[in-house]
N, C-alpha and C positions, 0 to 999 in steps of 0.2 A: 478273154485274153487280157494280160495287165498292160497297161501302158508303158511302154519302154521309154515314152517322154519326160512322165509324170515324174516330178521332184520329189527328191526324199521327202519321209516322213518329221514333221518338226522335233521330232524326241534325236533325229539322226542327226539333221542339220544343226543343233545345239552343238551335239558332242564335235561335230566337225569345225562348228564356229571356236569351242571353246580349245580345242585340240589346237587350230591352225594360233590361235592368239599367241597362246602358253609355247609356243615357239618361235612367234616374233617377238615374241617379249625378250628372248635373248638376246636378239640381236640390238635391241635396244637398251638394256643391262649393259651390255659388255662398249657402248660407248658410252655410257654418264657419265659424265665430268671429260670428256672429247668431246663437246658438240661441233659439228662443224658447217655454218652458216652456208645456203648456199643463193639465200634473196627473199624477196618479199613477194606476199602476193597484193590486197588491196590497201596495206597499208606498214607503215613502217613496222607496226606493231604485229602484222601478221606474217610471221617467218616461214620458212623453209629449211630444215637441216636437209644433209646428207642423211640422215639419219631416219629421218622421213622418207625417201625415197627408195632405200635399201630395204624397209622394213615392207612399206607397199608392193614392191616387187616380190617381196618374199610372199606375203600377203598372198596373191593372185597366182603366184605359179601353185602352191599349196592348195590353194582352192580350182584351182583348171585340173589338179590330178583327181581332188573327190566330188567332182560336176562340170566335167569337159561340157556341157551344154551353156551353162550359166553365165550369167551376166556378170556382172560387177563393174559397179557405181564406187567410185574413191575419190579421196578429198584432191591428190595429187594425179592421180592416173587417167581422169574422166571416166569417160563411159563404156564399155564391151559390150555387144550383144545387146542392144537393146528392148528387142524383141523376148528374148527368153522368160520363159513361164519365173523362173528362178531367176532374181536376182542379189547377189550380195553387194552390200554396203558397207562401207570399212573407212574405220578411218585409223593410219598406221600409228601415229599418234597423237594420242588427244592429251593435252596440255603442253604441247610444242614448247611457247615460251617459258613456263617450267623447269624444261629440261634444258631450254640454251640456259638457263641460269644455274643450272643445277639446285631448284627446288625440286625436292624428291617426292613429286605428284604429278604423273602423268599413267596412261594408259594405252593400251589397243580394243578396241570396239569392230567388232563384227558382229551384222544383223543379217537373216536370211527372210527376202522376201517373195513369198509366194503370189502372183495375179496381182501385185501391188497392196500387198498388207504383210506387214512385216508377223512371223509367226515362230521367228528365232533369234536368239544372238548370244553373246558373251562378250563380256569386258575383261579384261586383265589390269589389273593395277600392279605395276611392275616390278617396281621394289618391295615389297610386300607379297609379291608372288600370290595374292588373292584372284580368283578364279568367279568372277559373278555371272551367271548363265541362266536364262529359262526359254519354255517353248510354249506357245499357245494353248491356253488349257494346262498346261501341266505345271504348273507353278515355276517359281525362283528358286535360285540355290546359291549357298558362296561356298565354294569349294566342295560340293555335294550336296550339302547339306540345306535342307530347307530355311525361307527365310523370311521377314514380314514387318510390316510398315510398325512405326510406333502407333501407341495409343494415344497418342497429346490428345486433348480437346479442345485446346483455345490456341487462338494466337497467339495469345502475351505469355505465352510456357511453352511456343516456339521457337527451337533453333533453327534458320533459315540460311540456304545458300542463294550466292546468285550469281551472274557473271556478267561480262560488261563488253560492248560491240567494238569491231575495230574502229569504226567510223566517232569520229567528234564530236557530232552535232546528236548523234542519238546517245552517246557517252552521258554527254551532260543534263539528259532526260533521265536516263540510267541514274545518275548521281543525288536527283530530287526526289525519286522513290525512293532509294534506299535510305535518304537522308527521312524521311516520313514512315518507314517503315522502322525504321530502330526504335522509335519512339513505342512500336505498339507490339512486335514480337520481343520475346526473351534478350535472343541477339543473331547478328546477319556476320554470316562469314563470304569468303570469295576465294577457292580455292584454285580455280584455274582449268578446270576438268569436268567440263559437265556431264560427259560419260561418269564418270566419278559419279561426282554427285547426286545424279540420280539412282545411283546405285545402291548410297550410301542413303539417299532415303529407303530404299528398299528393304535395306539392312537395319532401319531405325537407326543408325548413326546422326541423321537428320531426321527435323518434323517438316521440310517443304523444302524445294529446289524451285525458283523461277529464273528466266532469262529470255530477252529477245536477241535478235539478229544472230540465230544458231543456222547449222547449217544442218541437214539430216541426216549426214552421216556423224556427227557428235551425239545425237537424241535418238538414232533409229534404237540402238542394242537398250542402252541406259532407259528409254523410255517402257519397253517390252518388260525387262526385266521388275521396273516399277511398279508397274500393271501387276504383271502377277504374281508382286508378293503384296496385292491388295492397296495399292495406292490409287489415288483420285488421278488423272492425266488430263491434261487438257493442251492441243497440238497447233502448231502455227497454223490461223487461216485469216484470211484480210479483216474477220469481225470480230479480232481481238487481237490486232496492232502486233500479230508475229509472236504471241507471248506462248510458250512454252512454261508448262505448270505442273509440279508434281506432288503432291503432299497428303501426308495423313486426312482422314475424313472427316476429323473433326477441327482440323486446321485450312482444307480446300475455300471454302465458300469466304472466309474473313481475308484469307490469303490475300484471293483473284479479287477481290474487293480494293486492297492495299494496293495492288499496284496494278491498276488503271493506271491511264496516263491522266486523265482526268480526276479522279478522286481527289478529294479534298482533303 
């Protein structure tokens, strides 16, 4: 007899990750340039729209219709179901500040995680109406269509993103890498969206993405989909200072080298 608990299949939970995105993303669309402030959470710099809350709501009723069992973990909403074999992670939107400003770079990130390993998601980049999605084993896609890391081989002929904590004091650790880092990659951007940006390494847009103080729901999807269009990951744990690492595999090892906190 088949399991009537057992969670979709990752090839299903994709299409439903990237199905539910590509419909909050309108509701995001249709306020740009309305943002409407509604507070902060740890720091001035870390907001809250209206705009966020509407889209997370949306989020979770859409996903309660196709896995009334499942969990779902959100940036905004906490926790549901914590128990469930299935969990989604979501975050409504990633590059918040962004969009108060009306820079036209933010997204929706949805990951679907089976027994605590993530084996689905999709990103939406919004204005762009780009569709990035993959499931366990079965590769990445932006908009269908298959997709794959650059071939860089060195660092000094990579383009590198990265992003920066809300917090001060780790800010200005942030700021002595990068400032060390320009010197030895091509050149470092900072776009605001680490869903993005891992994305976009995935896509070869980028040769590396790093960042610490992320939270898992910005790296669940973004990270998955990296992976399987053949990119090197490497995932916060205490014996590497939180860092978050994504890049071509002839660029990983000089990368994760550069930005220690300690490297010279």
């Amino acid at each position: 007899m088949p399991d009537r608990d057992a969670p979709p299949e990752p090839a299903d939970l994709e299409r439903i990750a990237a199905h539910t995105a590509r419909a909050t993303a309108s509701i995001v669309t249709s306020a740009y340039g309305r943002p409407d402030l509604v507070g902060y959470k740890s720091s001035p710099s870390d907001v809250v729209t209206q705009t966020d809350l509407r889209a997370e709501d949306l989020i979770r009723r859409l996903l309660r219709e196709e896995t009334p069992a499942a969990g779902v973990l959100g940036e905004e909403g906490g926790t549901t179901a914590p128990a469930a074999r299935l969990q989604w992670v979501i975050d409504p939107l990633d590059g918040t500040v962004n969009f108060l400003y009306g820079v036209p770079l933010f997204a929706v990130s949805i990951a679907a995680a089976v027994d605590g390993e993530v084996v689905a998601g999709a990103v939406v980049d919004v204005l762009r109406d780009e569709v990035f999605s993959a499931n366990l084993g079965g590769g990445a896609r932006l908009n269908g269509e298959p997709i794959s890391v650059s071939s860089c081989a060195s660092l000094q002929d990579a383009l590198v993103a990265t992003g920066f904590s809300y917090q001060a004091e780790l800010r200005a650790l942030q700021g002595e890498i990068a400032h060390r880092l320009l010197s030895r990659a091509r050149d470092l951007r900072c776009f605001g969206s680490a869903a993005l940006e891992l994305c976009w390494v995935a896509c070869a847009r980028l040769d590396g993405y790093f960042q610490r103080d992320t939270e898992i729901w910005d790296r669940a999807a973004g990270a998955l989909i990296a992976r399987e269009a053949g990119a090197r990951i490497e995932l916060p744990c205490p014996e590497n200072d939180d860092l978050v690492i994504a890049a071509a595999d002839g660029v990983f090892e000089d990368l994760r080298a550069a930005v220690q906190f300690a490297a010279a």
